[in-house]
FITORVO-638226 format. One line per 10 residues: number of its first residue (from 1); their letters; for each residue x, y, z of N, C-alpha, C, O. Coordinates in steps of 0.001 Angstrom, whole numbers, plus 500000, padded with zeros to 6 digits. Atoms other than C-alpha are relative to their C-alpha. Example, Ala and Ser with C-alpha at 12.3 -4.5 7.8 and 13.67 -1.06 7.14 Angstrom:
% residues 2
1	AS	500890/498810/500000/512300/495500/507800/500900/501200/500000/501936/501181/500665; 499180/498810/499940/513670/498940/507140/499230/501090/500730/499739/502198/500899
This chain:
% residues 217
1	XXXXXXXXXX	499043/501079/500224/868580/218302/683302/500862/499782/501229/501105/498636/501607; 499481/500248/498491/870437/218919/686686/499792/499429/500866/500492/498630/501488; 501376/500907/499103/867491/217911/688648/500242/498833/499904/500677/498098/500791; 500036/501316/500294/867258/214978/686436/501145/498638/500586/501042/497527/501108; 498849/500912/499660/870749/213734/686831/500842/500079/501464/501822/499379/501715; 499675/499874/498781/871285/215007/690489/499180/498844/500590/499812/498219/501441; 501562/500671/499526/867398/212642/691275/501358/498816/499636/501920/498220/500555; 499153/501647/500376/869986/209611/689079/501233/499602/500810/501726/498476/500879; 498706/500650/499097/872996/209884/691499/499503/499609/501110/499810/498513/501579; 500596/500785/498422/870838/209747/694943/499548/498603/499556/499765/497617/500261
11	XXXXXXXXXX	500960/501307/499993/868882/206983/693492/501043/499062/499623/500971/497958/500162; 498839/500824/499931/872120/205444/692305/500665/499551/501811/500963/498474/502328; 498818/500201/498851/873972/205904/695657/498937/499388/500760/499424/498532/501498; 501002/500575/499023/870718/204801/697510/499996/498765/499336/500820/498602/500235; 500007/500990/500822/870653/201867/695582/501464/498900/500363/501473/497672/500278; 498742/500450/499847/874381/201111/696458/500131/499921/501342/500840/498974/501680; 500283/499875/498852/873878/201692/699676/499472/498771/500510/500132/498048/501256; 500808/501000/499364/871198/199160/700392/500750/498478/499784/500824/497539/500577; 499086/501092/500515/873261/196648/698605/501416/499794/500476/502318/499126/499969; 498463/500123/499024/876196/196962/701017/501660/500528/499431/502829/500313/499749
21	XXXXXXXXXX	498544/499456/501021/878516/198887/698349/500663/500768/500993/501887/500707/501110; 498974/499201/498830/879389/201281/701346/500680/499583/500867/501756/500027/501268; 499290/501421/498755/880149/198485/703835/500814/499419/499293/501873/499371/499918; 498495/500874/501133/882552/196594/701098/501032/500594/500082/502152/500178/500379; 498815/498480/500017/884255/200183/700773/500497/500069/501197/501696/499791/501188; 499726/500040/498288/884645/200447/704635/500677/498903/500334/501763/499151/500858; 499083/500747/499155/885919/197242/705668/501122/499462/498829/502141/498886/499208; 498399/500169/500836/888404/196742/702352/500754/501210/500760/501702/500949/501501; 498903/499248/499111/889749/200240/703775/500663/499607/501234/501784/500034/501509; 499329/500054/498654/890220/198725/707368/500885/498862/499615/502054/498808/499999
31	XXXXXXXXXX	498841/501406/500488/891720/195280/705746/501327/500224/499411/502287/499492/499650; 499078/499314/500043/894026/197647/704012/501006/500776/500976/502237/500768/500971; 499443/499182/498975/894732/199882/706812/501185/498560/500683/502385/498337/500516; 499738/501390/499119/895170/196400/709099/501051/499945/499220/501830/500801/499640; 499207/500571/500644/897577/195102/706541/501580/501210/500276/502615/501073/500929; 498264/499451/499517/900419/197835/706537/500027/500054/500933/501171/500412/501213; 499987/499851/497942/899877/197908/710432/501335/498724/500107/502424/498836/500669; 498936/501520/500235/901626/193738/709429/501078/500642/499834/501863/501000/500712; 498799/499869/500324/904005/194752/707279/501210/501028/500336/502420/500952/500124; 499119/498893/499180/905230/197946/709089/500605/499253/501372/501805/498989/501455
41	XXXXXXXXXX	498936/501030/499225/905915/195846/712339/500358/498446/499624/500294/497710/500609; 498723/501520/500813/907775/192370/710391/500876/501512/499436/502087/501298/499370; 498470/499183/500264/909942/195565/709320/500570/500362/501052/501786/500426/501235; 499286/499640/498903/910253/196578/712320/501053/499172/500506/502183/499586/500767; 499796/501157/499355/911119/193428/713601/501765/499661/499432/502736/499471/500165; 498738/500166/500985/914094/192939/709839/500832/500898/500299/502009/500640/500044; 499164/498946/500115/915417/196308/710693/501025/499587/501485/502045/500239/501707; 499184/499781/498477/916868/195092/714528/500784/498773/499841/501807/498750/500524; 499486/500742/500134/917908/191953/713399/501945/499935/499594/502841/499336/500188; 498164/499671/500051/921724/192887/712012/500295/500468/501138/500636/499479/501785
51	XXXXXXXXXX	499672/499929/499066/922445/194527/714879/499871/499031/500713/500923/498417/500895; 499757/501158/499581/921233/191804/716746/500923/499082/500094/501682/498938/501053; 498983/500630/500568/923126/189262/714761/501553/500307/500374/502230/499424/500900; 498803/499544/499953/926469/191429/714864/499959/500118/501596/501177/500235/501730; 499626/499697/498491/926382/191898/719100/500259/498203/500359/501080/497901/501225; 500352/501112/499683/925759/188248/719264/501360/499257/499764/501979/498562/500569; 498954/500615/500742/928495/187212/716947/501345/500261/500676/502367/499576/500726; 498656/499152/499526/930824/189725/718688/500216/499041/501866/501284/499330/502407; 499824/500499/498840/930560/187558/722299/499587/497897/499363/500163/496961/499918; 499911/501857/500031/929344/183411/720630/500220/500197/498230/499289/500199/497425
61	XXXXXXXXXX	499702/500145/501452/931229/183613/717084/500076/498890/499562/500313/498600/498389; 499813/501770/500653/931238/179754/717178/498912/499726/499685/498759/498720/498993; 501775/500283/500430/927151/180041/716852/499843/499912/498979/498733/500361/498694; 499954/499538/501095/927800/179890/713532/498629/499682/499550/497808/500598/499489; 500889/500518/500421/925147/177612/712276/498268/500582/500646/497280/500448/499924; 501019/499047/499443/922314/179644/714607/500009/501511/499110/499111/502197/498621; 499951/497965/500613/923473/183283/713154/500282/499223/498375/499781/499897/497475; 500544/500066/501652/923588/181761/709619/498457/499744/500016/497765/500474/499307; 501758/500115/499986/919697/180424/710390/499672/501171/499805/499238/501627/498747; 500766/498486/499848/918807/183751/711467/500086/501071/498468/499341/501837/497857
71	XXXXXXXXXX	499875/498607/501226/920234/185752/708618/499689/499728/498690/499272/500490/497818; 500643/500425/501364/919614/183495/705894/497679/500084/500003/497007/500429/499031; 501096/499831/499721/915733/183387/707325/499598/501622/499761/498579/501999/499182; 500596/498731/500362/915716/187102/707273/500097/500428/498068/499277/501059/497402; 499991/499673/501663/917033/187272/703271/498864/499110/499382/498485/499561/498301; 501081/500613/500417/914233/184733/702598/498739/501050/500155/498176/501533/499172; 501112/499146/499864/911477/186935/704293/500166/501276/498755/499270/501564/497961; 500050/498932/500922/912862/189892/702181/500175/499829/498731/500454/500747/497960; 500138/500095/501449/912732/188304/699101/498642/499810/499410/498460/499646/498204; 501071/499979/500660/909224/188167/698876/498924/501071/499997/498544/501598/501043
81	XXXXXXXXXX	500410/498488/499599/907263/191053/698101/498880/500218/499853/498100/500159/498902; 501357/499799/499133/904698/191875/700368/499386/501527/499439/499520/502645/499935; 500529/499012/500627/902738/193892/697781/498365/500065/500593/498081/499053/501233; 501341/499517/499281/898763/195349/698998/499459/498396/499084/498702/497583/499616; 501127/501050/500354/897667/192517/696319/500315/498431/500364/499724/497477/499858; 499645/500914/499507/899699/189931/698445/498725/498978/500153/498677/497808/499774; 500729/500064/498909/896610/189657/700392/498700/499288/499291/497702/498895/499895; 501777/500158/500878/893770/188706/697356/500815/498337/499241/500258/497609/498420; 499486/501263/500793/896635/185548/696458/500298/499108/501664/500925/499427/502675; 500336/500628/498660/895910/182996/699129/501524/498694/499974/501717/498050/501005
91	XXXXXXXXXX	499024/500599/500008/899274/180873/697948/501064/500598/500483/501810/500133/501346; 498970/499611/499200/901545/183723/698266/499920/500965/501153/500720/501861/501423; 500121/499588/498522/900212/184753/701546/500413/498996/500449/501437/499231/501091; 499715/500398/499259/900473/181649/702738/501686/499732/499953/502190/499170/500925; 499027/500234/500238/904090/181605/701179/501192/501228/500981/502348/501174/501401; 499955/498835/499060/904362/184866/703103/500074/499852/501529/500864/500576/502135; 500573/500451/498783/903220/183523/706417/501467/499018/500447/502299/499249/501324; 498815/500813/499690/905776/180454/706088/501314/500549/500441/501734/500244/501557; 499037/499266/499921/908880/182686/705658/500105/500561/501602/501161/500405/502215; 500389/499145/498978/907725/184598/708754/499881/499273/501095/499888/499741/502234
101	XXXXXXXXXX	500223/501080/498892/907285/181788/710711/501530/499701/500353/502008/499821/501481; 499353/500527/500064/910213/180519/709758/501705/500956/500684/502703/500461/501209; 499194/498693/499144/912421/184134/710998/499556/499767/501332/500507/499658/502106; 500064/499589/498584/910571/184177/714386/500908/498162/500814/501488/498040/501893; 499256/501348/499238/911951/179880/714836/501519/500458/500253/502045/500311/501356; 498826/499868/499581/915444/181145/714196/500677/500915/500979/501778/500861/501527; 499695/499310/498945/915115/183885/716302/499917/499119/501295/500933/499222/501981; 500796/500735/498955/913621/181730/718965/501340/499554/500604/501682/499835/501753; 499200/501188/499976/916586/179285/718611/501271/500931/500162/502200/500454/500814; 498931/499127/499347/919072/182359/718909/499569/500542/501356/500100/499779/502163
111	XXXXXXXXXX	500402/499137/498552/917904/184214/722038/500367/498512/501313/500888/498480/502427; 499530/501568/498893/918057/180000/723428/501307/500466/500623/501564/501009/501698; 498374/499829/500674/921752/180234/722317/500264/500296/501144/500511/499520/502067; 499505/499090/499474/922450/183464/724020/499999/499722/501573/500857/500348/502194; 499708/499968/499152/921828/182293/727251/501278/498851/500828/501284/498434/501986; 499096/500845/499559/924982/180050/727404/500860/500953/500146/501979/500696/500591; 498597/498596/499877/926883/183668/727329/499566/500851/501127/498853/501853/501082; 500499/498977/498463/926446/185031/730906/500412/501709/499337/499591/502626/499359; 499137/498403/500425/928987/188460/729324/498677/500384/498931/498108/501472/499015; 500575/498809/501112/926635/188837/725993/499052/500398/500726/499037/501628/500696
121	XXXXXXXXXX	501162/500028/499309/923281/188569/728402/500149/501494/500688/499287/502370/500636; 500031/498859/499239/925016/191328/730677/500325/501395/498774/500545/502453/499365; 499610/499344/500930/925765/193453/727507/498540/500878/500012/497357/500598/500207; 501362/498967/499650/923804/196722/727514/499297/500151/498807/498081/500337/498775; 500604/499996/501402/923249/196802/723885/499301/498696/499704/498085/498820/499555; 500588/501422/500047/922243/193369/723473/498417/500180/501410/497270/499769/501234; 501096/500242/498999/919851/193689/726546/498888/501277/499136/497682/501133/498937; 501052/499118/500547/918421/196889/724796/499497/499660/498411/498461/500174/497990; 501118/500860/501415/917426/194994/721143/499220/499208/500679/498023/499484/500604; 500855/500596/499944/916275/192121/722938/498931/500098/500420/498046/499252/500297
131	XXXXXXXXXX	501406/499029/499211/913696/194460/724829/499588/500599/498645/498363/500538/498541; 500663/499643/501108/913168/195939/721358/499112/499280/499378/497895/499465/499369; 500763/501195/500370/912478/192697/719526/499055/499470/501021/498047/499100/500419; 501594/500380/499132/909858/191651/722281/499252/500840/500124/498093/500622/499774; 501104/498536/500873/908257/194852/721911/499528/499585/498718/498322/499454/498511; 500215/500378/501617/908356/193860/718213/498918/499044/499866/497975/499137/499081; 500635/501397/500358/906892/190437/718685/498879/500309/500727/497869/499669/500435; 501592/500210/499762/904084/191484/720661/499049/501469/499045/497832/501625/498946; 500755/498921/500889/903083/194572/718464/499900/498972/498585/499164/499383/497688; 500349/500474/501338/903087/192245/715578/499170/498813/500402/498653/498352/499385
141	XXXXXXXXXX	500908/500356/500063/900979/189957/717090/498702/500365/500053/497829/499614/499618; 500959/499071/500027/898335/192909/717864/499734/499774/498792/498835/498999/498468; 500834/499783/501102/898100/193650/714556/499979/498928/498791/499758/499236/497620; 500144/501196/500741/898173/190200/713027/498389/499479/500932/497299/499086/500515; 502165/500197/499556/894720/189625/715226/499421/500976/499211/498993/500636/498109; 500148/499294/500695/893874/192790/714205/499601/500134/498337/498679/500744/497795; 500144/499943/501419/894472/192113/710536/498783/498840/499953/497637/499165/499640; 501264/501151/499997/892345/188429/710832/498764/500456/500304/498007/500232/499360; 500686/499256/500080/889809/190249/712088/499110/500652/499521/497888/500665/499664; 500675/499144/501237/889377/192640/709424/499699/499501/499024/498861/499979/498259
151	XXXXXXXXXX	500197/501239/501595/889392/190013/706697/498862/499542/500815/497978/500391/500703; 500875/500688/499540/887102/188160/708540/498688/500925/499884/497595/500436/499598; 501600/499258/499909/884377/191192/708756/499972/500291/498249/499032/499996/497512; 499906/499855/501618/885464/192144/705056/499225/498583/499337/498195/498644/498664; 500515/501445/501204/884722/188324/703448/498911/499812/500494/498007/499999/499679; 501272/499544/500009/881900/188187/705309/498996/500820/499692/497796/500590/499842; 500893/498989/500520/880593/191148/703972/499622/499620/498426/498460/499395/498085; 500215/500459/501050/881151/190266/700414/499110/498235/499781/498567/497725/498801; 500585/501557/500248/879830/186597/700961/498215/500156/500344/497374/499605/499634; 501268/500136/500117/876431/187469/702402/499251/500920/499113/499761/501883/498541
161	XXXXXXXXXX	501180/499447/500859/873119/188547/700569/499278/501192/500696/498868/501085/501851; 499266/499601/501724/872974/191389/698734/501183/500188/499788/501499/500425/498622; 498861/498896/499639/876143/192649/699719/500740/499004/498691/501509/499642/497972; 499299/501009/500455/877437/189432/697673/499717/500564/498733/500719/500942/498126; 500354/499530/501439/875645/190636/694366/500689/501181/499747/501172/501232/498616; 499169/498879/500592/877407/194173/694435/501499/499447/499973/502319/500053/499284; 498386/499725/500338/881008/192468/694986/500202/499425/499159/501354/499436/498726; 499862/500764/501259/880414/190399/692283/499670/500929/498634/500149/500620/497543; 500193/499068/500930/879249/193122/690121/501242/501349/499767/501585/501783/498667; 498727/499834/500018/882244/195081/691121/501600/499623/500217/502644/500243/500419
171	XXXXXXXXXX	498384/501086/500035/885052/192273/691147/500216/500033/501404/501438/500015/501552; 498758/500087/499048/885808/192266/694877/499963/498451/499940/499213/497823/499193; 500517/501308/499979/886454/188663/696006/500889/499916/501540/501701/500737/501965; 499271/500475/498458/887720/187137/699573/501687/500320/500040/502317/500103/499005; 498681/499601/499734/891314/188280/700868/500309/498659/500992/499527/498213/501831; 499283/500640/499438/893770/185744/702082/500480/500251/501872/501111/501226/502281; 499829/499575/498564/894047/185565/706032/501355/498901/500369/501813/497897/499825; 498717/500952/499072/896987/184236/708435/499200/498570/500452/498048/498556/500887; 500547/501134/499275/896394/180613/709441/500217/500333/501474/501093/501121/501831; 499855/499654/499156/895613/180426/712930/500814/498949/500669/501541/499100/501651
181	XXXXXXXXXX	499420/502048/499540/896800/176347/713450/501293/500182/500401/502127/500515/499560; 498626/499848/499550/899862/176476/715762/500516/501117/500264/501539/501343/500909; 499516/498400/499580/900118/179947/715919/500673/500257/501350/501602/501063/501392; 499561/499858/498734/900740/179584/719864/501341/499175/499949/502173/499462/500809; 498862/501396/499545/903522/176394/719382/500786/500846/498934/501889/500947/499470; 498639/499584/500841/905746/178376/716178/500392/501066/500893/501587/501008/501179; 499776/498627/498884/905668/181861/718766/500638/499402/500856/501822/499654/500632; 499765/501054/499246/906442/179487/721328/501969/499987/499934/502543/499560/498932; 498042/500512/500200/911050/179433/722141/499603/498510/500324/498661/498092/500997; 500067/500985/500079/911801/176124/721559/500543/499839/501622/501214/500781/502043
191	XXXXXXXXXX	499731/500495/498877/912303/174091/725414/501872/499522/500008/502311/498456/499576; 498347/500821/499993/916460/173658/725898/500390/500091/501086/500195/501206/501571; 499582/500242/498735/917957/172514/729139/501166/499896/499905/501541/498913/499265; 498811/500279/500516/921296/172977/729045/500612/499812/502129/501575/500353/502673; 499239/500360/499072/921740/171588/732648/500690/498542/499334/500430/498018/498251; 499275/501194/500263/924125/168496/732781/499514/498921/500052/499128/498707/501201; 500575/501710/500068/922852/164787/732022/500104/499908/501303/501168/500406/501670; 500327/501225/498820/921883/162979/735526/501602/499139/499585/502051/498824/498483; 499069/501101/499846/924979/160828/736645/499258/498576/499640/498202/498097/500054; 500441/501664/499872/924688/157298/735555/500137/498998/500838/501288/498565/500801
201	XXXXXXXXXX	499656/501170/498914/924497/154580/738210/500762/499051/499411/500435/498494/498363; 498787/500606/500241/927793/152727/738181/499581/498745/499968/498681/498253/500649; 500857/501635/500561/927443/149117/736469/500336/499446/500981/501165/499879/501781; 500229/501512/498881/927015/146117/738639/501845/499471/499629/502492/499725/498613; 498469/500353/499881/930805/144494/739553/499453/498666/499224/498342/498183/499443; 499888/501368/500642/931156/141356/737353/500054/499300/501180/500763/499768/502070; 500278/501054/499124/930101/138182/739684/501616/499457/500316/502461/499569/499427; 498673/500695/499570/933306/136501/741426/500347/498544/499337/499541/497714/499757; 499676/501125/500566/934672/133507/739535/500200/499138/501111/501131/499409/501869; 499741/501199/498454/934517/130589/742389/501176/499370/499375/501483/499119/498210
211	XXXXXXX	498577/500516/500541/937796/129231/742614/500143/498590/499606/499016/498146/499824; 500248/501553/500670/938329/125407/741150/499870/499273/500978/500245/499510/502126; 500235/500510/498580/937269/122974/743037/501524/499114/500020/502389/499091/499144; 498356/500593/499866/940405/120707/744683/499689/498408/499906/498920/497668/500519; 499617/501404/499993/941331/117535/743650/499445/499003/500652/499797/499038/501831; 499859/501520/499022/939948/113824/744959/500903/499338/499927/501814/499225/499106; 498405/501419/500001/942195/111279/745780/498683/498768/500519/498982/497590/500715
């Protein structure tokens, strides 16, 4: 009976095998892996932000309407919760995505700001987040390729034949990926010139009124 049912698991697992059940298993683990790689740096990213905010405030406290963007953008991102099955709901990923977009514009649009403050710029603390946060922003774009990537070898796996018949026999189905559309223009600081308007060329002198003509006799 050992025999018997030792002969039924190879021929099971060989069976699962050929049918791409091991490859499904493998690249959901890396799509997983990939994924907290995301959400570990966007924390990274929420955790530097107060400080940020508060050095900023402490040298342009009139920024008001910039440092409310920023902080209200970060309580948005953290109100939505970036659970593992985020990733299998393709609405609130992309609802996920928006938020996230929508933190790196206000950052964007603060860091502008900051350079109308020669003092906060020379500020040692302030110079050492904003070297943090760009650290931040390019480790989270690593593993936002990274994550696309892995979805991409994952749904392909489940979509072609056989591999397609075992994920349908065990429920997997396609995982939600980052759009890629614009990705370079939201990353992107917005363009601000804060030199002074061009002088205007001084208007033309009003024409001379000719004086009346004089009298005939």
């Amino acid at each position: 009976m050992g025999k018997f049912a030792l002969a039924v698991a190879l021929g099971v697992g060989l069976l699962l095998s050929g049918c791409g059940y091991n490859n499904i298993q493998s690249t959901d683990e890396q799509t997983k892996a990939a994924w907290s790689e995301v959400l570990n740096q966007y924390q990274r990213r929420a955790d530097l932000i107060p400080n940020l905010v508060k050095t900023v405030q402490g040298y342009a406290a009139q920024e008001q309407t910039v440092l409310l963007g920023v902080t209200e953008a970060r309580a948005k991102v953290g109100s939505i919760q970036a659970t593992p099955e985020l990733v299998n709901d393709a609405a609130a990923m992309a609802k996920f995505q928006a938020a996230q977009s929508q933190l790196t514009s206000a950052l964007s649009r603060l860091l502008v700001v900051t350079e109308n403050y020669p003092q906060l710029k020379s500020d040692q603390n302030f110079r050492d987040l904003q070297a943090q946060l760009e650290g931040t922003e390019n480790r989270i774009t690593v593993a936002r390729n990274r994550y696309i990537e892995a979805v991409r070898t994952y749904n392909l796996a489940i979509r072609s034949f056989p591999s397609n018949l075992t994920a349908m026999m065990f429920g997997y189905k396609t995982k939600a990926n980052f759009a890629v559309e614009n990705e370079a223009a939201i990353s992107k600081p917005p363009s601000v010139d804060f030199a002074p308007p061009p002088a205007q060329p001084p208007a033309p002198a009003p024409a001379a009124t000719p004086p009346p003509a004089a009298p005939t006799h």
